[in-house]
N, C-alpha and C positions, 0 to 999 in steps of 0.2 A: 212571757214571764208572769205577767198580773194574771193569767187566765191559771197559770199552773200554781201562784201562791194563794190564789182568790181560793181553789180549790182542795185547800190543802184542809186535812182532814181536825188539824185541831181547830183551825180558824181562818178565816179569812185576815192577809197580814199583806203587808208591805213586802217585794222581794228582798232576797237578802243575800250574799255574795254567794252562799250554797246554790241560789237556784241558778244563778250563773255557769254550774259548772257543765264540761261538755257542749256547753255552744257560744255561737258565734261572736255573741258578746262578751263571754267571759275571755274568750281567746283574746280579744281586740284589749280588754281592760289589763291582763295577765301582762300582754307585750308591751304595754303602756310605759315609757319609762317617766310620768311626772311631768313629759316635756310637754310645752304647748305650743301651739295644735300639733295632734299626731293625726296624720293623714295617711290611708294605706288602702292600696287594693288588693284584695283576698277572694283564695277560692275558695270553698266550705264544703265540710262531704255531701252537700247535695250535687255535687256538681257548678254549683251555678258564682260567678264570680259578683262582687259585693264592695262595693264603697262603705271605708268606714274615718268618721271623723270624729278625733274624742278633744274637746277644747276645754279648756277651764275662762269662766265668765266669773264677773263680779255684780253680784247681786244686790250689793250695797257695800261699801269702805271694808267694813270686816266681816262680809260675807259673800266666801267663792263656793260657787257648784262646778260640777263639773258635768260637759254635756256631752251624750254619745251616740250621734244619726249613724245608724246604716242603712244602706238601700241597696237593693241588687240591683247590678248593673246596665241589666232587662230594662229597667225604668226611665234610663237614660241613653242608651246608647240603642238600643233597638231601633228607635224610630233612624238617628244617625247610620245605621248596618244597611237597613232598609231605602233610604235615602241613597248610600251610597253602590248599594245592588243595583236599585232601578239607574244611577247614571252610569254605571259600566256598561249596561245593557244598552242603554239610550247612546252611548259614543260608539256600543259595537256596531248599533243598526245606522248612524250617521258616516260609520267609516265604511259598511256594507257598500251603501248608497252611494258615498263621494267617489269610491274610488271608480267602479264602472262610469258614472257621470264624467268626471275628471276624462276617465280614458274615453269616452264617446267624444264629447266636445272636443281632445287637444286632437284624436284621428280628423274631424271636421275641420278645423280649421290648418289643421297639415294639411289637409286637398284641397280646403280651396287657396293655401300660400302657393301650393305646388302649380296650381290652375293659374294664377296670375303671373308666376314665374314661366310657364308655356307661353301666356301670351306677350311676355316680354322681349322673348326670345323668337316670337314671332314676328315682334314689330322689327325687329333688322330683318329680316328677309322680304319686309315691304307687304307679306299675304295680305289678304282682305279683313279687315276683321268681322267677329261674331256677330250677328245681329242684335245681340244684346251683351252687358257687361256682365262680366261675373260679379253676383250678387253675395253678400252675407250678413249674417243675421250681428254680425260686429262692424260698426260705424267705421273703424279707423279700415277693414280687409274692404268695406264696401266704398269709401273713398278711394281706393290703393285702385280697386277694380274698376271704378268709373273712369278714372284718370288714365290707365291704360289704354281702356278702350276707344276713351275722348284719342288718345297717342296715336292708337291705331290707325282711328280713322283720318285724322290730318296727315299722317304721315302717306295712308294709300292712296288718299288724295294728291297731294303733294308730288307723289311716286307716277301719276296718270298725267301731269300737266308737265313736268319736266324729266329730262332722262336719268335713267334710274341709276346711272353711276353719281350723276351730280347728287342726289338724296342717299344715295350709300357714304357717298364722302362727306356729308353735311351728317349723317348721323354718326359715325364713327371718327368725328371731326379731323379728317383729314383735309376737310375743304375749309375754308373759315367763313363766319357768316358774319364777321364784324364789316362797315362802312369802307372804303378807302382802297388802296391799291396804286398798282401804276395806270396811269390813262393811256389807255389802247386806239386813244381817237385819231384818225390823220393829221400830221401839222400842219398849221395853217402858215400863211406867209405873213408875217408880222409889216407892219405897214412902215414905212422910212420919210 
């Protein structure tokens, strides 16, 4: 507006609500109804959308101005667009990633539940066990696997020093392994 009233051919002046007309600002002052603050976002025939704030300030007790920022949008929200482009991208490459990871480890650790659960179901049949425990790379499966195969081995042991019904009936407790019972000793003759 100053570059086009600076240039104006009788003189250089102050603008004046003529030079206003046909753009942006004059639109924003036109729809102005008096009230304060009028805040609005606008699109302009450039295409491009545009914050505009027109506020009345007090300049001193009996003198108001009235003031009126615009800025496009671009100045502000760009950086915001662009921000929020690269984290879409950044959650699409994180969800790429988790999901094959995700399904790699829960496959792993499915075989080795399934591997500990074989030799669960090994330890009742009394077999030998492995020579080593099923191992993993998770604390709570590689306790689960040492304790098995600790199970294993006392039990085949166990299984070689007494006969295998009495350790089948001790592990499916059908035998009982608490203290006590009838006494099966010969009687003796009690003295008179």
């Amino acid at each position: 507006m100053l570059a086009r009233s600076s240039a104006d051919a009788v003189g250089a002046r102050l603008p004046s609500s003529y030079d206003l007309q046909g753009t942006l600002e004059g639109k924003v002052i036109a729809e102005w109804d008096k009230s304060s603050p009028y805040r609005r976002k606008l699109r302009w025939t450039d295409g491009k959308d545009y914050f505009a704030r027109l506020e009345t300030i007090q300049l001193g007790p009996t003198l108001p101005a009235n003031v009126l920022l615009i800025a496009p949008e671009d100045d502000f929200a760009r950086k915001i667009r662009d921000l929020n482009h690269l984290a879409k991208i950044l959650a699409l490459i994180a969800c790429l990633i988790f999901i094959p990871c995700a399904w790699i480890f829960g496959t792993r650790m499915s075989k080795k539940i399934k591997a500990i659960t074989a030799e669960a179901d090994r330890l009742q049949t009394m077999a030998p066990p492995p020579t080593k425990p099923i191992g993993s790379f998770m604390t709570e499966l590689k306790t689960l696997g040492d304790t098995i195969h600790q199970a294993q081995r006392a039990v085949h042991s166990f299984s070689r020093l007494a006969p295998r019904e009495i350790v089948r009936g001790v592990l499916d407790n059908s035998i009982s392994t608490e203290l006590g019972g009838p006494d099966r000793r010969s009687p003796r003759s009690s003295p008179m």
